[in-house]
One Martini backbone bead per residue (centre of mass of N, CA, C, O) as a GRO file, in nm:
protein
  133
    1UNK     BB    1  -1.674   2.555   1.629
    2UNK     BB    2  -1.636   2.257   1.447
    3UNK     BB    3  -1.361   2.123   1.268
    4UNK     BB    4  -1.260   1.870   1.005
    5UNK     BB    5  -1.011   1.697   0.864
    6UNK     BB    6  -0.864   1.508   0.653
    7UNK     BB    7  -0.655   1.374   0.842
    8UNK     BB    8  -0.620   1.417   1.114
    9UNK     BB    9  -0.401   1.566   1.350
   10UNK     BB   10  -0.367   1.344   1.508
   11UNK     BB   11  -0.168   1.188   1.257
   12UNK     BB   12   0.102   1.405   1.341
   13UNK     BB   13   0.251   1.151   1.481
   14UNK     BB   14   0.335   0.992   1.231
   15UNK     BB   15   0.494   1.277   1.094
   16UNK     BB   16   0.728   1.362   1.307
   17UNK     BB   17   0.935   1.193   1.151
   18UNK     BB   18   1.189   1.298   0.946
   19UNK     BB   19   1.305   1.419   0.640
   20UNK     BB   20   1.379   1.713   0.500
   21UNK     BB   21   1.136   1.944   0.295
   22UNK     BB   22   0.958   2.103   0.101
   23UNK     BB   23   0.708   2.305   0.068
   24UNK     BB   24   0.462   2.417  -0.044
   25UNK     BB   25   0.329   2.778  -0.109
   26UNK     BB   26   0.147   2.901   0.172
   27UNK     BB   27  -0.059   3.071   0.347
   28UNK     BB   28  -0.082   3.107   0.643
   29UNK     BB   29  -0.311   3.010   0.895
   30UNK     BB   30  -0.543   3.056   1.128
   31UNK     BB   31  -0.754   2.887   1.317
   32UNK     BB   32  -0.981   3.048   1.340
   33UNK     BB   33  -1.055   3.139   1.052
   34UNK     BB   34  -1.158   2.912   0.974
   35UNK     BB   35  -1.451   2.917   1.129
   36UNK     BB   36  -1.542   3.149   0.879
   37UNK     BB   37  -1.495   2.913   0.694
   38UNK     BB   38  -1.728   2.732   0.508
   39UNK     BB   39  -1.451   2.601   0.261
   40UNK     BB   40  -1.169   2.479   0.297
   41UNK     BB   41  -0.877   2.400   0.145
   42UNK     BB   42  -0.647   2.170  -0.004
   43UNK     BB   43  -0.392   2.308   0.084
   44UNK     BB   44  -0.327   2.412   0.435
   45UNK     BB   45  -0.128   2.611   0.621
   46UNK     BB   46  -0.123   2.614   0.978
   47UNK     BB   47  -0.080   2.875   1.258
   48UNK     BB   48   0.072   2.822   1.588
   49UNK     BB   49   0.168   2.987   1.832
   50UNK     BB   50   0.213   3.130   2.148
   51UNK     BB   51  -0.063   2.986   2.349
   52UNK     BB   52  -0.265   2.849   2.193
   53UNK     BB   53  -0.528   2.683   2.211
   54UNK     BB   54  -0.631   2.270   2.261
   55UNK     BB   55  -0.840   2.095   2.210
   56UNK     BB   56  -0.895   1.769   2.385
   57UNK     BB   57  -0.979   1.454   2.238
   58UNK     BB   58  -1.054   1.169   2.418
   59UNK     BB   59  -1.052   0.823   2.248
   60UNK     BB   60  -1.224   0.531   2.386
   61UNK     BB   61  -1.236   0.201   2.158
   62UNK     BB   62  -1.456  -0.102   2.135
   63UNK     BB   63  -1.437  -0.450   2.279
   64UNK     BB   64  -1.287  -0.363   2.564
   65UNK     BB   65  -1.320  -0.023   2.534
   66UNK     BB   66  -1.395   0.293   2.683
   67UNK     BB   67  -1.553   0.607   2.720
   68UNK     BB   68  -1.693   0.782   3.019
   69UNK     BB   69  -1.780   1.039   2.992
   70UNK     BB   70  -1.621   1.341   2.959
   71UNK     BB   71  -1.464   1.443   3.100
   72UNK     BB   72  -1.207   1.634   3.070
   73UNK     BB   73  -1.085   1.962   3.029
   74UNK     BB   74  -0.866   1.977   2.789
   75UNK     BB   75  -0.538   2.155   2.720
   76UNK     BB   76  -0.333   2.263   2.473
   77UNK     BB   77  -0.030   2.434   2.478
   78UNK     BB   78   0.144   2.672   2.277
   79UNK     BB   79   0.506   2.749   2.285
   80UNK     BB   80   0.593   2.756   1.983
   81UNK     BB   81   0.601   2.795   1.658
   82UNK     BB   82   0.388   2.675   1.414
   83UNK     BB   83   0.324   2.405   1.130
   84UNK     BB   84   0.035   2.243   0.948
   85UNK     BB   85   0.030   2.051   0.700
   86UNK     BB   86  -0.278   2.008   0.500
   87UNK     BB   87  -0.351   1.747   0.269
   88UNK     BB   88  -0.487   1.468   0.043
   89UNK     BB   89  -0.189   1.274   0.048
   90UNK     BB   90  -0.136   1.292   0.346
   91UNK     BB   91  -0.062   1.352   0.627
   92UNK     BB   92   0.025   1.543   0.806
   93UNK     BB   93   0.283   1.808   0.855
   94UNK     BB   94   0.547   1.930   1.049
   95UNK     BB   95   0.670   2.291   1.110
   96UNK     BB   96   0.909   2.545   1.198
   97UNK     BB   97   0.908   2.760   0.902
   98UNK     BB   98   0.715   2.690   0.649
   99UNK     BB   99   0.909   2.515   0.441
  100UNK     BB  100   1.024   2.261   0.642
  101UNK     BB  101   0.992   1.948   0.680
  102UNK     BB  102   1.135   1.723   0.946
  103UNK     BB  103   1.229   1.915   1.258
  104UNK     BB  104   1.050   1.716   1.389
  105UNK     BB  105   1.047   1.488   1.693
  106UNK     BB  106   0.840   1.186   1.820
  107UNK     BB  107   0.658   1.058   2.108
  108UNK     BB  108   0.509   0.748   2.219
  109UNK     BB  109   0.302   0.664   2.520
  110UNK     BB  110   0.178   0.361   2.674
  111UNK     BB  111  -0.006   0.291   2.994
  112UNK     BB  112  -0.016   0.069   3.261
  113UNK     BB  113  -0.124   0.060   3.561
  114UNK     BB  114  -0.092  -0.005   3.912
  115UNK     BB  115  -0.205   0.159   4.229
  116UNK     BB  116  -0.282   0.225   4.596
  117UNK     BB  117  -0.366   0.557   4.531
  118UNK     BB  118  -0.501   0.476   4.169
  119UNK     BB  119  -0.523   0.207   4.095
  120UNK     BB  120  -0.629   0.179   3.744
  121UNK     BB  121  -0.380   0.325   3.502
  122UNK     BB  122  -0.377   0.540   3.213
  123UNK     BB  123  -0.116   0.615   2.954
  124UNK     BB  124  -0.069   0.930   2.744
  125UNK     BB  125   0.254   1.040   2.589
  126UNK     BB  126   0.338   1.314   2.404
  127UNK     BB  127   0.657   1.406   2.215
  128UNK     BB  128   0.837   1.688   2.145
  129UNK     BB  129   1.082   1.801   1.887
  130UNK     BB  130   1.300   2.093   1.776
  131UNK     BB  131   1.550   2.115   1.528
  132UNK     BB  132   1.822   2.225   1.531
  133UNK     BB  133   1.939   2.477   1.250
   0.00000   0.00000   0.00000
């Protein structure tokens, strides 16, 4: 079963740098869950496991350019434990210890390459760090 929430997970690229903040106190929540209940409501913080998969849905659209048929079958896999605030005022928020906002810091790389083994590669990678506190 699929589900979204306003303010798509994919927006948490937008928030993971900034200063730490405290988090409203809430039952963290496991993606599985999510799929069993019929409307959850916001705000409410997810946590994520290490080995937990995450299916990677990559979309390009526009004038210039799409995406053509399904593409492979993407999946991130996660490291360690961590958190995501997701509420109905501001794109989610990523968090190490489920109580303070502000923890990771990340980077998004996008590239278009020409080379004679791979002809004409676009490239999308995403890096994520979380600071020692």
């Amino acid at each position: 079963m699929r589900w979204l929430f306003p303010g798509a997970l994919a927006m948490a690229v937008l928030a993971l740098a900034g200063c730490g903040s405290t988090m409203p106190e809430l039952p963290p929540v496991r993606p599985g869950a999510i799929a069993t209940t019929v409307s959850p409501r916001l705000p409410l913080l997810l946590q994520f496991e290490p080995g937990d998969r995450i299916a990677l849905d990559v979309g390009i659209d526009g004038d210039l350019m799409e995406v053509e048929g399904q593409g492979s079958e993407l999946t991130v896999v996660v490291k360690r434990r961590f958190y995501v605030l997701m509420t109905e005022d501001g794109p989610p928020r990523i968090s190490l210890d489920g109580k303070t906002v502000g923890q990771v810091r990340g980077s998004l790389q996008l590239g278009l390459g020409v080379t004679a083994a791979k002809g004409t590669v676009a490239s999308v990678r995403l890096g994520t760090t979380g600071e020692a506190r």
